[in-house]
C-alpha positions in Angstrom: 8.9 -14.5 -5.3 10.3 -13.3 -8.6 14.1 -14.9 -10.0 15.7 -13.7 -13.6 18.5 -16.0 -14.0 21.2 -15.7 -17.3 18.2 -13.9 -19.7 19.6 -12.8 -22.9 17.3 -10.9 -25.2 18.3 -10.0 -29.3 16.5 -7.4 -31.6 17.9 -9.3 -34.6 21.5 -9.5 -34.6 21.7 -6.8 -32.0 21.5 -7.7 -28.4 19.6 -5.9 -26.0 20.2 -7.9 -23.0 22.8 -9.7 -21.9 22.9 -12.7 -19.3 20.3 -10.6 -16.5 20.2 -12.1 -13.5 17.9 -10.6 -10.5 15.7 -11.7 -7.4 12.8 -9.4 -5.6 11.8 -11.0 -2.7 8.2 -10.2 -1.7 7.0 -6.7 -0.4 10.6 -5.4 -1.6 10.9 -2.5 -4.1 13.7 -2.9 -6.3 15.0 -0.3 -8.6 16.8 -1.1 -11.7 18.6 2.5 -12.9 20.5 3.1 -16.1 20.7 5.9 -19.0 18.6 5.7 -22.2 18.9 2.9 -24.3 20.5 0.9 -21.1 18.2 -1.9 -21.6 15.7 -1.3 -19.1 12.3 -1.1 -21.0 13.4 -4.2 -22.7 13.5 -6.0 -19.1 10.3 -5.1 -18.5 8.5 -5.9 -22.0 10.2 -9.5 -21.5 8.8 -10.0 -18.1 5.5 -8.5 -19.0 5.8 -11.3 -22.3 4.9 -8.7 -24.8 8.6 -10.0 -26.3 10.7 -13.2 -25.5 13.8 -13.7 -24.4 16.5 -15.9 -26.5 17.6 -17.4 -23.4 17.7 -17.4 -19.7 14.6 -17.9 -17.2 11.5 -16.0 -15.6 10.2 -17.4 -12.7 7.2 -15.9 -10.9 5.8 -17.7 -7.4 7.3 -20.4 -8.4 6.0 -20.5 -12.2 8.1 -20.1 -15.0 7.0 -17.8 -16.9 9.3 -16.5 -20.0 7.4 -18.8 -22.4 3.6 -17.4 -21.2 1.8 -14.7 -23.5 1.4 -11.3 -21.5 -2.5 -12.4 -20.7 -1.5 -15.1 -18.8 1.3 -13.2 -17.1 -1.0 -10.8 -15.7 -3.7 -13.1 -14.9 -0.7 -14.8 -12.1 -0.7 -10.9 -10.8 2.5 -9.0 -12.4 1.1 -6.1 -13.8 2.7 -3.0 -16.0 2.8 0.6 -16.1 4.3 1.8 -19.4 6.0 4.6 -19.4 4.3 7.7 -20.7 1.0 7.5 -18.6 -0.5 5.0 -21.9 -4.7 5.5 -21.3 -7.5 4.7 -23.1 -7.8 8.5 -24.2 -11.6 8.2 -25.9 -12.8 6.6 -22.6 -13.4 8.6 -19.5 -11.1 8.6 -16.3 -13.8 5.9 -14.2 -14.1 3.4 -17.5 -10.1 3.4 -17.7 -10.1 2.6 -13.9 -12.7 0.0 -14.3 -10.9 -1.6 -17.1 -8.2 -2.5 -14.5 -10.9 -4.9 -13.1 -11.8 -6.4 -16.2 -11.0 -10.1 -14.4 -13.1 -9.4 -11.2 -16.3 -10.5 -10.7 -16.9 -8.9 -7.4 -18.6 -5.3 -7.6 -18.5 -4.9 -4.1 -14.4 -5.4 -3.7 -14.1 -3.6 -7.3 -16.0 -0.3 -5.7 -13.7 -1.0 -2.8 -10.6 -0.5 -5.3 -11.9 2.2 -6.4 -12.1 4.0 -3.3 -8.3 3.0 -2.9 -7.1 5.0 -5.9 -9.2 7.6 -5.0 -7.5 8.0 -1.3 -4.0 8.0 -3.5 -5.2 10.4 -6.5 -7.8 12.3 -5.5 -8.1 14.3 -8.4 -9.2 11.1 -10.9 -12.1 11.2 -8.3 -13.0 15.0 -9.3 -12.3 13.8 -12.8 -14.3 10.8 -12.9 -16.5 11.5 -15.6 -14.5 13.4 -17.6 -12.6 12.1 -21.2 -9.1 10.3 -20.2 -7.7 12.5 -23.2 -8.1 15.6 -21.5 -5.9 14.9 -18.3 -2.7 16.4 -17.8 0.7 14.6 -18.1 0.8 13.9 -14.6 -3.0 13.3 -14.3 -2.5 10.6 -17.4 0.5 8.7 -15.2 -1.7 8.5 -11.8 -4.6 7.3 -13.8 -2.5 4.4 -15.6 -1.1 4.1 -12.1 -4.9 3.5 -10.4 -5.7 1.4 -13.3 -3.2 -0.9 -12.7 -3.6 -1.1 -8.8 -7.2 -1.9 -9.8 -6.1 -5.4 -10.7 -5.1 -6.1 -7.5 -1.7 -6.8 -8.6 1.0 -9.2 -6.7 4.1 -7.6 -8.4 3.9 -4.0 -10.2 6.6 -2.7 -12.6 6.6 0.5 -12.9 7.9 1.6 -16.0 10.1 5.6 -15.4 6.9 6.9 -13.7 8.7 10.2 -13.4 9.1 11.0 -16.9 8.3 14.4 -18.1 6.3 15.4 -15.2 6.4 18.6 -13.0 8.5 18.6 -9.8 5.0 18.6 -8.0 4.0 15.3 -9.3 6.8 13.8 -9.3 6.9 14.0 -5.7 3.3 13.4 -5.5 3.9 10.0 -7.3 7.2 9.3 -5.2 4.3 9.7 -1.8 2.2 7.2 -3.4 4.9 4.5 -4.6 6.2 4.9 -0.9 2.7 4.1 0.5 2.2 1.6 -1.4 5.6 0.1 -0.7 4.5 0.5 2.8 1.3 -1.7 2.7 3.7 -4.6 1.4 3.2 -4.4 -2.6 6.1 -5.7 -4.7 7.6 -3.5 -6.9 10.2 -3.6 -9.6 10.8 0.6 -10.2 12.4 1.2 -13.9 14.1 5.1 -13.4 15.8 7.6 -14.9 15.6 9.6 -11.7 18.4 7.8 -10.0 18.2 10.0 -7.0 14.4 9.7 -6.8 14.8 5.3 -7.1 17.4 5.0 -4.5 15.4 7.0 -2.4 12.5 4.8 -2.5 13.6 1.3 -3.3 15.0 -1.1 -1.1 17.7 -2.7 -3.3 19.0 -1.8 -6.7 20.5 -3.0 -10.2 22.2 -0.8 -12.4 21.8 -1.4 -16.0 24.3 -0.6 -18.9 24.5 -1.1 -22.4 21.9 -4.3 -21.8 24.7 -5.7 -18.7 24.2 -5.6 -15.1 27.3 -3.5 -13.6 26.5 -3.5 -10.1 23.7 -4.1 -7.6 23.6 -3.6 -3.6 21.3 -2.2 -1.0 19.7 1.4 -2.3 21.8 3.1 0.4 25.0 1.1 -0.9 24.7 2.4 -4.2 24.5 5.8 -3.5 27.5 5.9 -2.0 28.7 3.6 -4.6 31.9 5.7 -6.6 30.4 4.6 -10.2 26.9 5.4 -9.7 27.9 9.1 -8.5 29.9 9.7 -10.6 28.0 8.8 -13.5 24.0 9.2 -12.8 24.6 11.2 -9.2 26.7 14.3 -10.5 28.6 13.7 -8.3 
């Protein structure tokens, strides 16, 4: 359902990304893994549009989709969560939610989203009416989380949803991802927590200095010597 093929991508003379080539089939979750500054935000800004690539292909469902602003993009269904839990701070937790829906004309189905987050996050449902800017850390990530489900999205990249939170919620987010993987969603899982993404995903990519160094099953790469040695500890 989704094909990268050869995508190089330059912030001025320095480049960023460098001939990316990957496939997620649907209802997969694919991790892509790498240290900081590896190149792996700047995947996911280049499929999400918000910048474009110098070369190389996007396709999505069969549309190509490397040349398409970000408002098409998400209108064909690939939706982001950036990393950091990004909300709408001056708007409460159920506006945020409801701004997920912003395309759907059916109140019915929307209240029926809603009522989806809420079985996954139960706490944005105690929370509903209260300011977005108040939330915790981890509270901030589920809410960007539900407000992207909200969209009904076909593909979801999920941009290190494990950053800076509590062992707690981390786990609590690793529960939901896997349910959600569970009822069939595609994902693309951006992660830091290498342990944590081969855990969950299905196949995986590892990312360095902007190149693709290896890929495999999640199970093959954990047993892979490189990955280990270098993101394992081990």
């Amino acid at each position: 359902m989704f094909r990268v093929r050869n995508l190089d991508v330059y912030y001025g003379a320095v480049q960023a990304l460098k001939g990316i080539s990957i496939d997620i089939s649907e209802g997969e979750l694919v991790t892509i893994i790498g240290a900081n500054g590896a190149g792996k935000t700047t995947f996911l800004m280049a499929v999400s549009g918000i910048i474009k690539p110098t070369s190389g292909s996007i396709e999505f469902l069969g549309t190509r989709i490397d040349k398409l602003p970000s408002h098409d993009i998400v209108s064909l269904g690939i939706i982001q969560v950036p990393q950091g839990g990004l909300i709408f701070p001056e708007m409460t937790v159920l506006e945020n939610l409801e701004l997920g829906a912003y395309r759907a004309t059916d109140t019915q189905r929307m209240e029926q989203k809603l009522e989806e987050i809420y079985s996954h996050f139960e706490v944005l449902r105690e929370r509903k009416k209260q300011g977005a800017g108040t939330l915790s850390g981890g509270e901030r990530q589920m809410l960007a989380i539900g407000r992207a489900l909200m969209a009904s999205p076909k593909l979801l990249l999920l941009d290190e949803p494990s950053a800076g939170l509590a062992p707690l919620v981390v786990k609590e987010m690793a529960e939901v991802i896997s349910a959600l993987h569970e009822k069939g969603l595609s994902m693309l899982l951006v992660e830091q927590h290498v342990e944590l993404a081969l855990r969950l995903a299905d196949r995986g990519y590892v990312l360095e200095n902007g190149s693709l160094i290896a890929s495999g099953s999640a199970s093959d790469l954990a047993e892979n010597d490189l990955v280990k040695r270098t993101y394992l500890g081990v």
